[in-house]
N, C-alpha and C positions, 0 to 999 in steps of 0.2 A: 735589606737583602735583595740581591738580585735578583729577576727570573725573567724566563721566555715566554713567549706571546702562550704556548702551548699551555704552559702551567696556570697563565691568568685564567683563560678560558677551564681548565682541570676544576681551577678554585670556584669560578664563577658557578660551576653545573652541580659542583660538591653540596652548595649552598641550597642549590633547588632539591636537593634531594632529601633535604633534614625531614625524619619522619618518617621517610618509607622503609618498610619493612623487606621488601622483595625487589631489588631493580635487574632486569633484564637488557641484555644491549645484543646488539648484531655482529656480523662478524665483521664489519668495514667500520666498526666505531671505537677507534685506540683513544682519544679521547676521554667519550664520555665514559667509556672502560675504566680509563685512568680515575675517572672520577668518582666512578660507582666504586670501587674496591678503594679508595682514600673515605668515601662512606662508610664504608663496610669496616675500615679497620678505627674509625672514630668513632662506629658504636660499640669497640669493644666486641667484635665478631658477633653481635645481634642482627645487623642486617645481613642478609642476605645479597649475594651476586652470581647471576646465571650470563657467561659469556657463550654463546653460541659454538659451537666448534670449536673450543677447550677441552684442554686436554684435561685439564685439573679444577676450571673452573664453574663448572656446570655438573648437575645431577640427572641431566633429560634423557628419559630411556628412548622417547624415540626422537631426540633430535626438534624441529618447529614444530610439529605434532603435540609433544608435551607442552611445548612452550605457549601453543592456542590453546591447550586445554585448559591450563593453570592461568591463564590470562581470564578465560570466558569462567571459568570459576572465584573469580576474583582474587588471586592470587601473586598477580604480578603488580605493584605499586606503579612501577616508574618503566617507561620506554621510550626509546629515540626514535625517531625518524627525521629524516632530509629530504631533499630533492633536487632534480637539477631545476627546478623552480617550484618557488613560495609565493603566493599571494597574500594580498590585507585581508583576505578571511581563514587564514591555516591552510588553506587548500594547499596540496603537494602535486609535484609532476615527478613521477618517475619513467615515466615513458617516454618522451620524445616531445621535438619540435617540430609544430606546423602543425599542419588539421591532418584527424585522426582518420581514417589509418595510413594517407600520405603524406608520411612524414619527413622532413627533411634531414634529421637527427635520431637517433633510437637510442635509447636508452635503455639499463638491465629489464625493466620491469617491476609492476607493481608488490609482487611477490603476496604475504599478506599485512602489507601496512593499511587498507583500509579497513581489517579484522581487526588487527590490535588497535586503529587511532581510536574505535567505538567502544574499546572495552576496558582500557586500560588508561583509570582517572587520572593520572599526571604523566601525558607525554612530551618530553620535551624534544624542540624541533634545533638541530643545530646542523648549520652551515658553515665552513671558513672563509669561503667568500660570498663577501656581502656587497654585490655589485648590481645593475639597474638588469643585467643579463639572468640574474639567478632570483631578485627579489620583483618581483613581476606585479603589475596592477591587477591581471587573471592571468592562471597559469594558462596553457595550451593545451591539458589534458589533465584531469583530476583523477588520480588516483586513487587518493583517499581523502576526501572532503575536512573540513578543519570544523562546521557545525553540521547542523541537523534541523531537519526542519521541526514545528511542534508537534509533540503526541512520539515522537518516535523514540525508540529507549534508547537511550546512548550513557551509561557510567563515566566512558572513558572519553577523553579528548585533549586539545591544547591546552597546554599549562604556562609555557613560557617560549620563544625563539634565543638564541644564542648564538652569535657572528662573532666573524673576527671583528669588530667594529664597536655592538656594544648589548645589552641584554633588555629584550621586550619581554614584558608580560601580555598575556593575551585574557579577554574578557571574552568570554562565552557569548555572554545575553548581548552584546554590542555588534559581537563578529568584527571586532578590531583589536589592534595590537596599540600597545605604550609604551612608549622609549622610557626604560628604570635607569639607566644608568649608560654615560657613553666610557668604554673603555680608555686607560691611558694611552697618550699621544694623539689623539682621533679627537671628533669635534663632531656638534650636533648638524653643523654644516654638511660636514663629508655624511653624515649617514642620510642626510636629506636631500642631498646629490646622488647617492649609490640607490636610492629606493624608489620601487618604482610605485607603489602603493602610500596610503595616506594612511598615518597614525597621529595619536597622541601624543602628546610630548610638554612639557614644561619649557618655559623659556630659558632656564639654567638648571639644566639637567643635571644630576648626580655623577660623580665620578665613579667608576667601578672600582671599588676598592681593593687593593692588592694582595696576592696570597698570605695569608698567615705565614712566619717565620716557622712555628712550628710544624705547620703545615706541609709547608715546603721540603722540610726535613724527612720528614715521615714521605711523604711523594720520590725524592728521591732516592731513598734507601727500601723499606720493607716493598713498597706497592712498584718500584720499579723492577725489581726482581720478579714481582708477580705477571706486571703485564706482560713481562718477555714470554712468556707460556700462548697467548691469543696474539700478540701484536711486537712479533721480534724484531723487525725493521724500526717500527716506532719506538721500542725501549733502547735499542742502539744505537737512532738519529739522534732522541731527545735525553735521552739519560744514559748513552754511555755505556747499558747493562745488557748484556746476555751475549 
């Protein structure tokens, strides 16, 4: 069966999420959205999914408020975050380019990504491009730090990256990243040209494997009708609905 780059990456995030009871996403994540609710209807409406600024998807009476509470309570499994740069230790940039605070580039702001990276045990980090401009050796402004130094209490932190290109796991105790898997068409060359940090990797890296047929089905029908509620541009570009 056919699919679009969007859906490999949907399937790829679907996979990291096996397990978590509660996943949260942001309001700029049609994606990992996509993949949190293709979760949610594979466990049989046991998981849980809170989309930020949903109309129908979320239960938070006061909006990020709840959303920090229920995080610092342990109750949020799984969360995204990006940046407009990623370094080889998680570190994120959501502020800008250049030395702080004259910057040559500005960016939204940190908002609270370095509350949730510390509390919330599986966040995964996704980008769609993965190029030597957004995968950085050090970012230019740390947001929100990817470790911690010892003694300090951190639950939550990097779980995995995810690019258009192909899927790292990241190790804590090492403060490095490991190429799992290079997505179809792409090559472990091209992500060793796009990056600008050092990882692991095997000399014949795994292919990422392609969405389930069944999968796909279920993506395009019940959960594309859902995502048009947080992410109507994206259910229209990519599926056609709403």
């Amino acid at each position: 069966m056919d699919y679009l780059p969007e859906e490999l990456l949907i399937a790829v995030i679907t996979r990291l999420l096996e397990g978590v009871e509660h996943v949260a996403v942001g309001v700029s994540s049609p994606i990992p959205g996509s993949a949190a609710l293709l979760h949610q209807a594979l466990s049989n409406g046991q998981a849980r999914v809170t989309v930020l600024n949903s109309k129908n998807l979320q239960t938070l009476n006061d909006g990020a408020g709840d959303l920090f509470d229920r995080a610092a309570q342990g109750r949020i499994g799984a969360f995204f975050l990006s940046g407009g740069q990623i370094d080889g230790q998680a570190n994120i940039n959501l502020v800008g380019i250049g030395e702080y605070p004259q910057q040559t580039v500005r960016w939204s702001g940190s908002f609270g990504s370095a509350f949730l990276y510390f509390v919330v045990p599986r966040v995964i980090l996704f980008r769609d491009e993965h190029t030597r401009r957004t995968m950085v050796e050090t970012v230019d402004f740390i947001s929100a730090p990817g470790v911690s130094a010892p003694g300090v209490y951190r639950p939550g932190g990097p779980y995995a990256l995810v690019t258009n290109l192909g899927l790292f796991s990241f190790d804590r105790a090492l403060a490095r990243f490991r190429l799992v898997s290079v997505h179809p068409g792409h090559s472990l060359e091209e992500i060793l040209d796009n990056t600008g940090f050092a990882f692991d990797y095997d000399a014949n890296p795994d292919t990422t494997p392609p969405p389930e047929p069944e999968r796909l089905t279920l993506l395009r029908g019940t959960i594309a009708a859902k995502i048009a509620d947080p992410y109507p541009k994206f259910a229209k570009t990519v599926f056609n609905c709403g």
